[in-house]
MDTraj code that builds the backbone (N, CA, C; nanometers):
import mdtraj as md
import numpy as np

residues = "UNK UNK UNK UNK UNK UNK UNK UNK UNK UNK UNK UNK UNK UNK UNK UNK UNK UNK UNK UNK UNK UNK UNK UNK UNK UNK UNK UNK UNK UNK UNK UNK UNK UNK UNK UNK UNK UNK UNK UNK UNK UNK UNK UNK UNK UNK UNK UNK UNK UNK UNK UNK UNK UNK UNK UNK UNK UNK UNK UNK UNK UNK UNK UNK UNK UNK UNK UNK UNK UNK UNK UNK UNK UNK UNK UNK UNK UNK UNK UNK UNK UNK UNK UNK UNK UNK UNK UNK UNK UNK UNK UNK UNK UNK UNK UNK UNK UNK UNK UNK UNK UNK UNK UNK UNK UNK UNK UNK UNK UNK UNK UNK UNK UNK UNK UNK UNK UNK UNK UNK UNK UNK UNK UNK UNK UNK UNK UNK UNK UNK UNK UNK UNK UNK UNK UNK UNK UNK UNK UNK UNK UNK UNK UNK UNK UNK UNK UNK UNK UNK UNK UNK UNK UNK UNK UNK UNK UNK UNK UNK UNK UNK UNK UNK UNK UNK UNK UNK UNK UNK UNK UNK UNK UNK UNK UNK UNK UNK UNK UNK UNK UNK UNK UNK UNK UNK UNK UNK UNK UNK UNK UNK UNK UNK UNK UNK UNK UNK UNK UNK UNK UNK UNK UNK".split()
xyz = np.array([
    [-2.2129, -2.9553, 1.7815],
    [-2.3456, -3.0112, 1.7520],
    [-2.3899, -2.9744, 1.6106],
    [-2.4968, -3.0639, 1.5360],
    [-2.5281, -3.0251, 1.4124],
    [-2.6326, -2.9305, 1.4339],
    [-2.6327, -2.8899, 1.3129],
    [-2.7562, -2.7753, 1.3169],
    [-2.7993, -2.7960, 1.1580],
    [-2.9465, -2.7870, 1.1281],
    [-2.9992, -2.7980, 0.9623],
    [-2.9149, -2.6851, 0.9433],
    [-2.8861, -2.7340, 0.8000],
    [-2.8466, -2.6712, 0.6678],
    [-2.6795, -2.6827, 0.6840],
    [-2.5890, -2.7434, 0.7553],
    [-2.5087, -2.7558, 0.7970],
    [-2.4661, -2.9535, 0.7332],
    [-2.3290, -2.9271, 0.6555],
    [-2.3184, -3.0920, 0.6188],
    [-2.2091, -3.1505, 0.7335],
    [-2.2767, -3.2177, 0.7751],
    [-2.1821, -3.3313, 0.9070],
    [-2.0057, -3.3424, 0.8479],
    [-1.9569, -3.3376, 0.9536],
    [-1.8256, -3.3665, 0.9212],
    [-1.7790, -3.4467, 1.0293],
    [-1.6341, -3.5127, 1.0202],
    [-1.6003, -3.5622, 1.1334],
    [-1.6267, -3.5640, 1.3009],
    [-1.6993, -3.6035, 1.4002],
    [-1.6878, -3.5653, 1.5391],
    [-1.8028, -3.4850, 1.4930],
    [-1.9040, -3.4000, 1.3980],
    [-1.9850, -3.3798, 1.4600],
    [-2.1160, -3.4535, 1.5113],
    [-2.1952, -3.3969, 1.6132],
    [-2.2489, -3.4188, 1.7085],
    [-2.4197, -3.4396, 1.6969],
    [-2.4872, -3.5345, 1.7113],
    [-2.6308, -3.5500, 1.6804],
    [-2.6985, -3.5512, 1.8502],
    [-2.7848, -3.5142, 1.8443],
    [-2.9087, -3.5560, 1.9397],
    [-2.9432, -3.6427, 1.9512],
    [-2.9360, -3.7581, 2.0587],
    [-3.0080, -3.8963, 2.0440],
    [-3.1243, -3.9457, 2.1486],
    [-3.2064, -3.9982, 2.0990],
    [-3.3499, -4.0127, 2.1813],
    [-3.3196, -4.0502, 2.2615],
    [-3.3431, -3.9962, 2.3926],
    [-3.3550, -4.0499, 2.5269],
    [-3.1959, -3.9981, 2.6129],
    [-3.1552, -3.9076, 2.5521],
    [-3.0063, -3.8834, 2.6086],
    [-2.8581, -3.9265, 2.5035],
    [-2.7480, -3.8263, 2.5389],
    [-2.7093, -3.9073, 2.4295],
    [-2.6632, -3.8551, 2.3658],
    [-2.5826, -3.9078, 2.2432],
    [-2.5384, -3.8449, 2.1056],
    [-2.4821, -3.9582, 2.0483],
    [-2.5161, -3.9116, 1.8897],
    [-2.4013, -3.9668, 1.7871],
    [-2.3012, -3.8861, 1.7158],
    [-2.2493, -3.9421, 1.7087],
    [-2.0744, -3.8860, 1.6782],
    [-2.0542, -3.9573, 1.5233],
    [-2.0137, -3.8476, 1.4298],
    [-2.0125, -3.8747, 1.3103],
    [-1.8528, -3.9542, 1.2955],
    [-1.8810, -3.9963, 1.1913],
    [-1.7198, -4.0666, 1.1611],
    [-1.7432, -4.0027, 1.0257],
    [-1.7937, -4.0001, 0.9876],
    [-1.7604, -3.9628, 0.8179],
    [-1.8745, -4.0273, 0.7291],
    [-1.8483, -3.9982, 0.6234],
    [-1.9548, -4.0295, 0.4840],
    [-1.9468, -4.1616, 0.4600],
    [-2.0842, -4.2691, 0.4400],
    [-2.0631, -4.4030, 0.4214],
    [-2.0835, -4.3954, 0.2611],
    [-2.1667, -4.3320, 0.1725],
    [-2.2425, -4.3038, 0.0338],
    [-2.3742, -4.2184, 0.0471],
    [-2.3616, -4.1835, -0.0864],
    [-2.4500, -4.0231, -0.1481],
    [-2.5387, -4.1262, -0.2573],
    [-2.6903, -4.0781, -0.2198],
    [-2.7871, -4.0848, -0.3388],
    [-2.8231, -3.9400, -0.4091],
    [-2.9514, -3.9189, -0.5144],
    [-2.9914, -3.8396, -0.5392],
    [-3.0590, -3.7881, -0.4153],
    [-3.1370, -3.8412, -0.3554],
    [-3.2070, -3.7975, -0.2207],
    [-3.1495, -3.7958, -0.0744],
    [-3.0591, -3.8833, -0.0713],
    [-2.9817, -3.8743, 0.1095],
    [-2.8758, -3.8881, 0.1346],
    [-2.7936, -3.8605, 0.1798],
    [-2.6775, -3.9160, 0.2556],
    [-2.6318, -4.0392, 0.3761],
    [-2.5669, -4.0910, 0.3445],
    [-2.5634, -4.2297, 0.4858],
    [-2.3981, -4.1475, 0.5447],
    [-2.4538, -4.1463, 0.6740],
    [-2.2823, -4.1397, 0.7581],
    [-2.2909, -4.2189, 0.8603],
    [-2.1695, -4.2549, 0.8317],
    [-2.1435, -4.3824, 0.9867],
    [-2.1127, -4.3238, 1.1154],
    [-2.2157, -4.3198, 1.2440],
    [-2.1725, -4.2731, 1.3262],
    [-2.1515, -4.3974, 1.4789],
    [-2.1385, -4.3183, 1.5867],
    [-2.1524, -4.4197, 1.6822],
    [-2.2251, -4.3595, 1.7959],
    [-2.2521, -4.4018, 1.8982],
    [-2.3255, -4.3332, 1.9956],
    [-2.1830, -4.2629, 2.1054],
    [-2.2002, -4.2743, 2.2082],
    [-2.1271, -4.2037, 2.3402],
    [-2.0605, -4.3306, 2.3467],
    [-2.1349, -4.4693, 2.3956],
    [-2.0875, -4.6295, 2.4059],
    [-1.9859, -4.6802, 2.3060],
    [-1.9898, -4.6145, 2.2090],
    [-1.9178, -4.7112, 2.0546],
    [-2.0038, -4.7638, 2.0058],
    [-2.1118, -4.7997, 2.0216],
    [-2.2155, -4.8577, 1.9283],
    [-2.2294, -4.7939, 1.7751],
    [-2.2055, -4.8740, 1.6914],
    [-2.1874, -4.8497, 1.5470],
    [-2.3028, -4.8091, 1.4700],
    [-2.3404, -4.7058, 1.4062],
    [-2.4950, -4.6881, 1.3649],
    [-2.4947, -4.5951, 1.2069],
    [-2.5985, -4.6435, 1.1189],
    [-2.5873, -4.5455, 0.9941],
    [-2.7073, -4.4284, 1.0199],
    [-2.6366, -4.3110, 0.9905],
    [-2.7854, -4.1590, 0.9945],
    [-2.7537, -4.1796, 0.8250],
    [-2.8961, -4.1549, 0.8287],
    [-2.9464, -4.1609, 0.6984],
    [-3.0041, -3.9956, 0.6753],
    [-2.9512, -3.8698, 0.6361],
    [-3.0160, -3.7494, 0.6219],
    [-3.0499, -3.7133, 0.4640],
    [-3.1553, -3.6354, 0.4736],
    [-3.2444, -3.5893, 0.3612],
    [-3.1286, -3.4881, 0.2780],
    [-3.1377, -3.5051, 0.1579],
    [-3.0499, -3.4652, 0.0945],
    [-3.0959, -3.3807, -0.1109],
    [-3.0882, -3.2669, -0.1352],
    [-3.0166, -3.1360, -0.0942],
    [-3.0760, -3.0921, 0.0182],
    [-3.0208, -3.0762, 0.1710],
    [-3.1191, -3.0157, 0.2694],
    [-3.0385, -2.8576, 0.2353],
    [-2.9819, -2.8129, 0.1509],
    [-2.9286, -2.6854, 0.1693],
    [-2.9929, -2.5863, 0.1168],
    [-3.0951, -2.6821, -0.0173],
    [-3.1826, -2.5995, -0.1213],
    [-3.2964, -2.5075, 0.0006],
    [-3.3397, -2.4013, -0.0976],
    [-3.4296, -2.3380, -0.0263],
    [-3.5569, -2.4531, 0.0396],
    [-3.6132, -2.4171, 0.1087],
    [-3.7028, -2.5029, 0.1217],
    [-3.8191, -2.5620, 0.0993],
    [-3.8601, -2.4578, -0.0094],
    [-3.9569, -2.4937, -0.0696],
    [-3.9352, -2.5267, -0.1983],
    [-3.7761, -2.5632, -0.2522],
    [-3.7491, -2.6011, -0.4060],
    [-3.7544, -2.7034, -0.4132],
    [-3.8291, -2.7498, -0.5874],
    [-3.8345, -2.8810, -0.5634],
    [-3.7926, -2.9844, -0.5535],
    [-3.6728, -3.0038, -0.5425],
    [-3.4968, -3.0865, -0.4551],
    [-3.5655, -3.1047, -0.3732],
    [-3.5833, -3.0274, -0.2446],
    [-3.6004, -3.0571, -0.1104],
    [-3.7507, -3.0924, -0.1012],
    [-3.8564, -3.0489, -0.1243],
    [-4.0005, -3.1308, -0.1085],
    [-3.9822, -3.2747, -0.1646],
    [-3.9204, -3.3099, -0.2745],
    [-3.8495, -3.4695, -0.3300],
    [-3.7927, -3.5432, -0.2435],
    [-3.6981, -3.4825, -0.1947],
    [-3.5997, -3.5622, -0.0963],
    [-3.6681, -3.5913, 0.0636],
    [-3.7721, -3.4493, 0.1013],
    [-3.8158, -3.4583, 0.2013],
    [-3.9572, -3.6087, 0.2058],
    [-3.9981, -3.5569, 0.0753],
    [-4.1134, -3.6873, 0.0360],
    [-4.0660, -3.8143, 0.0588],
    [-3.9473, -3.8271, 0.0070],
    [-3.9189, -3.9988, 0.0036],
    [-3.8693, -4.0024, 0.1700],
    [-3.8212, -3.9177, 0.2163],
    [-3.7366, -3.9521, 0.3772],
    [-3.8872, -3.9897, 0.4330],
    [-3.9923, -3.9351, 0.4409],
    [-4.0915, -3.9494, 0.5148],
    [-4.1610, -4.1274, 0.4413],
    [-4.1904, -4.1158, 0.3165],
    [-4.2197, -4.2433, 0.2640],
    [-4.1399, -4.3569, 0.3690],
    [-4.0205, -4.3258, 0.2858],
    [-3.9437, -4.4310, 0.4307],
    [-3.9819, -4.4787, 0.5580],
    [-3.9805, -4.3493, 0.6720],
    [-3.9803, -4.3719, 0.7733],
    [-4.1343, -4.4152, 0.8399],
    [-4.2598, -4.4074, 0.7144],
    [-4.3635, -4.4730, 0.7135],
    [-4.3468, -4.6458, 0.6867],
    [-4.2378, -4.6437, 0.6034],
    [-4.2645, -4.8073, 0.5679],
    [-4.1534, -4.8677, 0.6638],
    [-4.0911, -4.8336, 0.7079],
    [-4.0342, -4.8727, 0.8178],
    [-4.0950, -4.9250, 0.9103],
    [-4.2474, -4.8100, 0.9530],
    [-4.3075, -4.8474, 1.0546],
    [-4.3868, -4.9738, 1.0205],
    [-4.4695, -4.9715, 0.8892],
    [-4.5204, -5.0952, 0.8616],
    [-4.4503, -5.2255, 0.8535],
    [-4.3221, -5.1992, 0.8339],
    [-4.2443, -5.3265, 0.7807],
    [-4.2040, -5.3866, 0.9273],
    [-4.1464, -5.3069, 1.0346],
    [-4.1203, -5.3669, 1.1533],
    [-4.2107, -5.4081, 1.2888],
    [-4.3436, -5.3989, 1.1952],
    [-4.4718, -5.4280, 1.2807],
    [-4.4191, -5.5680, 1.3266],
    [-4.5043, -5.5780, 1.4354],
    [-4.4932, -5.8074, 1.4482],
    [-4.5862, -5.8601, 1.3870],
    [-4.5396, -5.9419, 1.3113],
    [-4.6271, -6.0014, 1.2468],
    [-4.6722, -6.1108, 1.3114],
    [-4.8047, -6.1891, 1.2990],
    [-4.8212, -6.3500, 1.3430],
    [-4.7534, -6.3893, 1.2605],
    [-4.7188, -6.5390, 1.3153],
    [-4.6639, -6.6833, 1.2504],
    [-4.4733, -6.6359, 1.2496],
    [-4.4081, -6.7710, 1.1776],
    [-4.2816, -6.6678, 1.1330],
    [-4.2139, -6.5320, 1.0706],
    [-4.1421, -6.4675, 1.1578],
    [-4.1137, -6.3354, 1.0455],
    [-3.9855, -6.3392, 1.0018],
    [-3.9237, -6.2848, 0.8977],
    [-3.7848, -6.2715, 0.8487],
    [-3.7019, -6.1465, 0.8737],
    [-3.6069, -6.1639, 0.9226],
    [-3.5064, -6.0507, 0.9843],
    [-3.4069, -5.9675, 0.8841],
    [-3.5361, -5.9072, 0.7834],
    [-3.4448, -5.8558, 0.6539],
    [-3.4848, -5.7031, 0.6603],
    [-3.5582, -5.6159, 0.7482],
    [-3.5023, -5.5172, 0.7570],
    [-3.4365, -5.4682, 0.8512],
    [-3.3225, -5.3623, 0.8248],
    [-3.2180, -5.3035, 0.8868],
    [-3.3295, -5.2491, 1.0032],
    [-3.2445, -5.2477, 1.1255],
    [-3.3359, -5.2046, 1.2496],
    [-3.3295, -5.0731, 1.2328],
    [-3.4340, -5.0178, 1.2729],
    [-3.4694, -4.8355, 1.3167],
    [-3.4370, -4.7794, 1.4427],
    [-3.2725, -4.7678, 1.4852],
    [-3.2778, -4.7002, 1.5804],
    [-3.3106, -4.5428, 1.6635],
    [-3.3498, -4.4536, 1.5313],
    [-3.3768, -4.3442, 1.6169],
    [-3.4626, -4.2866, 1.4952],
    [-3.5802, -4.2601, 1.4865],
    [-3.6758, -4.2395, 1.6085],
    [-3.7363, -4.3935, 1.5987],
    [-3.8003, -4.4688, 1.6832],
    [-3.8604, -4.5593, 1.7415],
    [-4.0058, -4.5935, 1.6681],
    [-3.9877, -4.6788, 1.6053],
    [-4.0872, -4.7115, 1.4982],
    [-4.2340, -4.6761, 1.5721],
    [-4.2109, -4.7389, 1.6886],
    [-4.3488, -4.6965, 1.7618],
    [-4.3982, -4.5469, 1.7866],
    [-4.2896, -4.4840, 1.7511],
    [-4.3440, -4.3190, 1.7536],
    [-4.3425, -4.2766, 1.6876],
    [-4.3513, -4.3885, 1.5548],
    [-4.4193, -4.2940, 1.4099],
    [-4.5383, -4.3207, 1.3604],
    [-4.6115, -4.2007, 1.2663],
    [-4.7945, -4.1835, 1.2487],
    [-4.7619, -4.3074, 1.1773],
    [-4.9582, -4.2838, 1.1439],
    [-4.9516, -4.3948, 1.0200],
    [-4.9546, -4.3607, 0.9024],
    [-4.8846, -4.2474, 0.8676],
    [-4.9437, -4.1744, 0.7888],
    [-4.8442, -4.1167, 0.7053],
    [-4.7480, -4.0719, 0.5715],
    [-4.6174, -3.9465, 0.6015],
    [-4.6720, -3.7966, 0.6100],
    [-4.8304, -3.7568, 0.5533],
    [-4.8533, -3.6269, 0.6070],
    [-4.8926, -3.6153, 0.7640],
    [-4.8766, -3.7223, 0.8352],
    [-4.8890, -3.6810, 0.9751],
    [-4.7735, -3.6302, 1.0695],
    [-4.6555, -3.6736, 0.9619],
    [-4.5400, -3.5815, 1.0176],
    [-4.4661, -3.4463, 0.9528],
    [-4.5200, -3.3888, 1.1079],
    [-4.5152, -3.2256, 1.0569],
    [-4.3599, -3.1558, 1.0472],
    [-4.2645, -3.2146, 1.1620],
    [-4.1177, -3.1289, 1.0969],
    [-4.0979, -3.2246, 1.0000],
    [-3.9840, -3.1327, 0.9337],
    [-3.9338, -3.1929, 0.8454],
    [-3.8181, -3.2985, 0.9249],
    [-3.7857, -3.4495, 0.8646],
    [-3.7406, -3.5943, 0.9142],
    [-3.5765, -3.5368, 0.8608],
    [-3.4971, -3.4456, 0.8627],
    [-3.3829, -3.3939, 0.8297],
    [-3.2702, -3.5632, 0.8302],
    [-3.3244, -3.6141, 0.9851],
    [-3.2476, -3.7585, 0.9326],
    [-3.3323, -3.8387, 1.0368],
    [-3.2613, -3.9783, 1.0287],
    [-3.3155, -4.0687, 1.1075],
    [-3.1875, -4.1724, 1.0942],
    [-3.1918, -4.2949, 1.2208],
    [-3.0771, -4.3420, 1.2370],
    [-3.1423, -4.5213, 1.2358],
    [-3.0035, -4.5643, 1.1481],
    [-3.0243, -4.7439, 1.1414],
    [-2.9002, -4.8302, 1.1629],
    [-2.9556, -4.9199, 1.1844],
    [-2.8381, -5.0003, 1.1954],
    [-2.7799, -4.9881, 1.0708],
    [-2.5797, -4.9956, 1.1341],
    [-2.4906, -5.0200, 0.9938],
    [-2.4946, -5.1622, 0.9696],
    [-2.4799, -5.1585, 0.8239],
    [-2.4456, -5.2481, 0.7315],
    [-2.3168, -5.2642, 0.6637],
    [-2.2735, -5.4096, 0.6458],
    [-2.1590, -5.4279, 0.5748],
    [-2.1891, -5.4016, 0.4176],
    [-2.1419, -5.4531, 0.3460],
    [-2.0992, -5.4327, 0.1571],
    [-2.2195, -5.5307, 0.1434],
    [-2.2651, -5.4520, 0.0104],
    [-2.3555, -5.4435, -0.0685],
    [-2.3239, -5.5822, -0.2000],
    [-2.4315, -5.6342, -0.1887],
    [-2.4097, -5.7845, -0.2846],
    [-2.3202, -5.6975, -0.3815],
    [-2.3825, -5.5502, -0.4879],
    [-2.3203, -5.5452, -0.5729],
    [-2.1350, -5.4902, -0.5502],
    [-2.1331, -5.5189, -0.4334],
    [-1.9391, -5.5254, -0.3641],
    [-1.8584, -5.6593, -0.3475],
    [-1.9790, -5.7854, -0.3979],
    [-1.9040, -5.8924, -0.3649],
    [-1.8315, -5.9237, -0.4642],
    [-1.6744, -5.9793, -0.4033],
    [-1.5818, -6.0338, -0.4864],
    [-1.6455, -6.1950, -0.5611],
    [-1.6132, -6.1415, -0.6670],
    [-1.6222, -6.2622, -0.7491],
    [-1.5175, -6.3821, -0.7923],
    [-1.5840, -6.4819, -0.8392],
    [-1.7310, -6.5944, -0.8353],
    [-1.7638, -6.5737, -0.6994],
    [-1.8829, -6.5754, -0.6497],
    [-1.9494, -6.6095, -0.5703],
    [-1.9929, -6.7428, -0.5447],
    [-1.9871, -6.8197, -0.4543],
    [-2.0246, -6.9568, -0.4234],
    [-2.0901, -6.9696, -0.4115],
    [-2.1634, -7.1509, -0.4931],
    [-2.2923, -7.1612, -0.4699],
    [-2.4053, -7.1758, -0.3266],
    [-2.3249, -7.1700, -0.2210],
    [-2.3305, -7.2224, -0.1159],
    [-2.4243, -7.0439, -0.0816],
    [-2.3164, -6.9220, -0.0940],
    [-2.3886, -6.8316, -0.0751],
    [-2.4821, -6.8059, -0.1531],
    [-2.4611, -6.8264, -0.2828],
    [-2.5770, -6.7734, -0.3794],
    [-2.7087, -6.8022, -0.3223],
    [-2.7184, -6.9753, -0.2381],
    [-2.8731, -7.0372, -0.2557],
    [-2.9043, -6.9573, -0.1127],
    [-2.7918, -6.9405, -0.0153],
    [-2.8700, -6.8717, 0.1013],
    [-2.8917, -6.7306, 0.0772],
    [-2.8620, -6.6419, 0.0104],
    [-2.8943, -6.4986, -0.0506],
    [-3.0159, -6.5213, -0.1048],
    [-3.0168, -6.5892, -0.1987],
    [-3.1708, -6.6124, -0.2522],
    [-3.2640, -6.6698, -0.1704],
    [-3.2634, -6.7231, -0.0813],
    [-3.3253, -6.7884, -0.0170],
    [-3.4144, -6.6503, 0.0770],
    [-3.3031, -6.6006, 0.1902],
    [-3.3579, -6.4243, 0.2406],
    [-3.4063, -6.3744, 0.1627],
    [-3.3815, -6.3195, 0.0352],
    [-3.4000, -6.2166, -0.0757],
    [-3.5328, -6.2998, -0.1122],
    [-3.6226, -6.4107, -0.1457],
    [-3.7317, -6.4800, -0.1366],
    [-3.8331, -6.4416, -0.0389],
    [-3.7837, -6.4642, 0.1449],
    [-3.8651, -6.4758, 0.2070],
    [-3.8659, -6.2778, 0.2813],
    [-3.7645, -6.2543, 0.2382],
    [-3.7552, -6.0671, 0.2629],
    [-3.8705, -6.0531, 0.1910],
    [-3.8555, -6.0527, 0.0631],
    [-4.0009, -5.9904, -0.0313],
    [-4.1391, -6.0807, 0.0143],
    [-4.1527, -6.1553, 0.0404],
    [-4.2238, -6.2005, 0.1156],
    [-4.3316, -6.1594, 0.1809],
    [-4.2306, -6.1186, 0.2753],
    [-4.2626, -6.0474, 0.4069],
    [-4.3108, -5.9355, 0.3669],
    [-4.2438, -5.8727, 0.2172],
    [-4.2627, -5.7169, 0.2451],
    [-4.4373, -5.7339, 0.1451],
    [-4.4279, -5.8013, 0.0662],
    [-4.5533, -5.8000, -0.0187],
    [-4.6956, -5.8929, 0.0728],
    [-4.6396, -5.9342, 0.1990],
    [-4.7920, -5.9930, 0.2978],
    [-4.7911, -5.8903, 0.3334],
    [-4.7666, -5.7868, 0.3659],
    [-4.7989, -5.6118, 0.3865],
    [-4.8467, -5.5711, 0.3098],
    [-4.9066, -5.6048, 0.1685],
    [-4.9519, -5.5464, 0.0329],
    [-4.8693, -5.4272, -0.0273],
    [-4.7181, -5.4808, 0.0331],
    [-4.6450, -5.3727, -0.0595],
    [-4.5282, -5.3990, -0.1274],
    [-4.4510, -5.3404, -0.2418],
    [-4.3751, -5.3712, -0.3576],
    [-4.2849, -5.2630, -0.3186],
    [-4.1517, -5.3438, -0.3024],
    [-4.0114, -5.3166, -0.3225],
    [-3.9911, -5.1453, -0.3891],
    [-4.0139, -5.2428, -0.5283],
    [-4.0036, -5.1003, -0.6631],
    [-3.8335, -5.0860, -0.6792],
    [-3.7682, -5.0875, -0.6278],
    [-3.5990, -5.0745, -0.6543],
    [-3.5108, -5.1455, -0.5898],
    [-3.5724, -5.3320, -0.6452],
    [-3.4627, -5.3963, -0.6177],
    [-3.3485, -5.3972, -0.6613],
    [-3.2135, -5.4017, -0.6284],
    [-3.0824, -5.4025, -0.7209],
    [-2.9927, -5.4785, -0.5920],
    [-2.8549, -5.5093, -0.6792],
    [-2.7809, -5.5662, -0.5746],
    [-2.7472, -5.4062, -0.4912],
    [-2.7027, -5.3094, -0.5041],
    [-2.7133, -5.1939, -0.4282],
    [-2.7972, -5.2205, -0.2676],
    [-2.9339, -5.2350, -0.3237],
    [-3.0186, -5.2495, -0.2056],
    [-3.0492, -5.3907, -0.1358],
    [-2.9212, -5.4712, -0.1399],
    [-2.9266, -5.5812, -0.0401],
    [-2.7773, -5.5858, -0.0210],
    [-2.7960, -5.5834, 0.1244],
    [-2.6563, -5.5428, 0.1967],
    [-2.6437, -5.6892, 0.3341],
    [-2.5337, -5.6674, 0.3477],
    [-2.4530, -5.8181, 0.4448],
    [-2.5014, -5.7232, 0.5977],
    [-2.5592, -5.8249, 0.6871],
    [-2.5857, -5.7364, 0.8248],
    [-2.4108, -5.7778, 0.8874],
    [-2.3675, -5.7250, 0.9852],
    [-2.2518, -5.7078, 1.0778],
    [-2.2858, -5.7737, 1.2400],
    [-2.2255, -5.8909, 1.2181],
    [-2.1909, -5.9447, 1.3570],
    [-2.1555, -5.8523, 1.4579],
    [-2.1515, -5.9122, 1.5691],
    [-2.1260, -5.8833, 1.7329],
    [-1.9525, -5.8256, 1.7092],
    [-1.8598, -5.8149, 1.6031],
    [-1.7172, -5.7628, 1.5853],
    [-1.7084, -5.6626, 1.4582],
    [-1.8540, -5.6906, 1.4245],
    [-1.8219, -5.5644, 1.3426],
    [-1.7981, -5.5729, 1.1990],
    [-1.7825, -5.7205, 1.1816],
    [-1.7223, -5.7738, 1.0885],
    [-1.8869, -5.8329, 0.9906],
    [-1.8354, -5.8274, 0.8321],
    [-1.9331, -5.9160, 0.7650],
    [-2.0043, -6.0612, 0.7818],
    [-2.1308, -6.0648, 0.8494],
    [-2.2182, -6.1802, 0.8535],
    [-2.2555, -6.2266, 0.7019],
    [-2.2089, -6.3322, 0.6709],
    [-2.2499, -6.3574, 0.5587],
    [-2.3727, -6.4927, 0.5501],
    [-2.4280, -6.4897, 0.6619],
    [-2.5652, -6.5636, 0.6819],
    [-2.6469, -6.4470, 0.6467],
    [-2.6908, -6.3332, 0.7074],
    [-2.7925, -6.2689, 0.7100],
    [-2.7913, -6.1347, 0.6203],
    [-2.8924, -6.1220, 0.5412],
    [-2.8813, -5.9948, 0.4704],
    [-3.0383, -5.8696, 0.4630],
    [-2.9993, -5.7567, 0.4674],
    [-3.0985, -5.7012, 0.4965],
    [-3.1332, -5.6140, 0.3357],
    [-3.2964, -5.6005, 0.3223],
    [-3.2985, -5.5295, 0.1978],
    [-3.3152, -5.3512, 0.2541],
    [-3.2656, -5.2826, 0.2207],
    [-3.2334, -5.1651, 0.2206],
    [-3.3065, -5.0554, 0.1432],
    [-3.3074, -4.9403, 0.1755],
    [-3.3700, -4.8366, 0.0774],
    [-3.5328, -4.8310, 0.0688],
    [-3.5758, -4.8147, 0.1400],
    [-3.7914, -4.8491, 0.1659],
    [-3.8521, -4.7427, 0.1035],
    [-3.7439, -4.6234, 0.0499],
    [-3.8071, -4.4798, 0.0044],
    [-3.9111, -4.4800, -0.1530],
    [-3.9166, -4.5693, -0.2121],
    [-3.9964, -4.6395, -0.3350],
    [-4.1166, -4.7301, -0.2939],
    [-4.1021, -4.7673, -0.1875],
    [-4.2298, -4.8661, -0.1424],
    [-4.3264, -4.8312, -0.1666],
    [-4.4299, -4.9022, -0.2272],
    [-4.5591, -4.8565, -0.2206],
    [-4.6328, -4.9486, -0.2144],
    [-4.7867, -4.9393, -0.1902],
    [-4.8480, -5.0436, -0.2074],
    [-4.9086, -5.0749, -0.3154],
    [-4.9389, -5.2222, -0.3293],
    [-4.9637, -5.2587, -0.4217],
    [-5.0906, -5.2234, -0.5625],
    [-5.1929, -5.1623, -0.4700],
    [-5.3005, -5.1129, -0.5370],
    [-5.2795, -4.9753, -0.5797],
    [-5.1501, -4.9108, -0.5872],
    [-5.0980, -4.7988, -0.6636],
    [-5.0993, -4.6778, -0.5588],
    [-5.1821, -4.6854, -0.4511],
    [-5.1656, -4.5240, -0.3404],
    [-4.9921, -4.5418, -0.2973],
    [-4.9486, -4.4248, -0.2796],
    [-4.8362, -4.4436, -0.2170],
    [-4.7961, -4.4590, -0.0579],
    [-4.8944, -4.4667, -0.0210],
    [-4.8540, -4.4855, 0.1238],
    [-4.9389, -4.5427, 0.2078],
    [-5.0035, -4.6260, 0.2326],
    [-5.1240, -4.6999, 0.3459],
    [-5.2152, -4.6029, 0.3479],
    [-5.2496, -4.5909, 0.2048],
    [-5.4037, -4.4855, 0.2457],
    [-5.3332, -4.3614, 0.2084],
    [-5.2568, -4.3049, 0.1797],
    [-5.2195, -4.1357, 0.1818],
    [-5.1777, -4.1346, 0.0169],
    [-5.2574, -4.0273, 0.0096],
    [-5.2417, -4.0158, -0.1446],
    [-5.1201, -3.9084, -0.2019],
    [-5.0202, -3.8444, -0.0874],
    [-4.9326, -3.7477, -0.1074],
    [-4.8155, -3.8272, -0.1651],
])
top = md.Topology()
chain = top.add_chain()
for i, resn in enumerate(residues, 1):
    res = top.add_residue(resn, chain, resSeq=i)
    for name in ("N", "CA", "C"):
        top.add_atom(name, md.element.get_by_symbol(name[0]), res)
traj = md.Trajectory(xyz[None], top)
C-alpha cells in the first residue's frame, strides 16, 4: 500500500472510494507540480492518479504549499466544470473518478487534508503527439470541441490560462484504444475566473 512521502512504483497499492484499490502500472508524465501514473482498479478498469508533486519537500516549503495550491485549485474547478449545466453540454472534461465531484467544497480553503492525489479518467496522446500532416477532416473536428470545450468552460466565468497542444488530449474508447472523435481539455490547475479572484470567491 502507498503511504505519503513515498513515490509509487509498480503494483503499488491506492485506497479507493467505496472499497477497492488501484494498482499502479507505472509513470504516465512529470510536471513542475504533479505526477500522472496509470493505474487500474481490482476490475482492470484503466484510470490516471494525478499526485501533488514535490510531496517529499518538508511541508511547509514553498514547493509543496505551490504544488499543494494548484492540486486543490484543480479539484475545485473540476467541481465547477462537471456541474450539469441547462441546455446542451460538451463532453470535454476528463471524468473525476475519485474523489466524487459531489464531495467536494466550494471552496479550495475548505479542504483541510492535504489532496496528496486524486484519480481521472486515462487519456490517449496529446494533440502535441500527433503524427504529422494532420488531416483536414481532423483538424475541423478538433477545433470544433476545442471551440465548444472553452465554451463551456468560460459560461462558468472562467479562463483556461494554459492552453497548449499538451493540454488537449484524445479520450480512449471501450478497447482502450485512441478515439479520435472526442477530445478532452486537461490540466484545470490555472483556471481562474474571469474577474481575476482565483477561485469562485476565494481569494487564496
Amino acid at each position: 500500500p502507498w503511504h505519503p512521502g513515498e513515490e509509487p512504483t509498480l503494483g503499488t497499492t491506492f485506497e479507493k472510494d467505496g472499497g477497492g484499490m488501484w494498482i499502479c502500472q507505472g509513470l504516465l508524465g512529470s510536471g513542475a507540480m504533479a505526477r500522472v501514473y496509470a493505474v487500474v482498479d481490482q476490475d482492470g478498469k484503466p484510470a490516471a492518479l494525478k499526485m501533488r508533486w514535490p510531496q517529499l519537500h518538508p511541508k511547509k516549503s514553498q514547493a509543496t504549499r505551490a504544488a499543494l495550491a494548484q492540486m486543490k485549485f484543480e479539484l475545485i474547478n473540476y467541481k465547477m466544470l462537471l456541474r450539469p449545466m441547462t441546455g446542451a453540454s460538451v463532453d470535454v472534461i476528463p471524468r473525476l473518478l475519485q474523489p466524487s465531484p459531489d464531495e467536494l467544497p466550494e471552496y479550495a480553503s475548505d479542504i483541510e487534508d492535504d489532496p496528496f492525489f486524486f484519480v481521472m479518467e486515462r487519456l490517449g496522446q496529446s494533440l502535441d503527439e500527433l503524427e504529422r500532416p494532420v488531416s483536414p477532416n481532423l483538424i475541423s473536428l478538433i477545433g470544433t470541441q476545442l471551440v465548444q470545450g472553452l465554451g463551456q468552460i468560460h459560461s462558468h466565468g472562467l479562463l483556461h490560462k494554459d492552453m497548449n497542444p499538451e493540454n488537449l488530449c484524445f479520450a480512449l474508447n471501450s478497447s482502450g484504444e485512441k478515439d479520435d472523435i472526442k477530445v478532452r481539455i486537461i490540466d484545470l490547475g490555472m483556471v481562474r475566473s474571469r474577474n481575476g479572484v482565483h477561485f469562485l470567491g476565494c481569494d487564496e
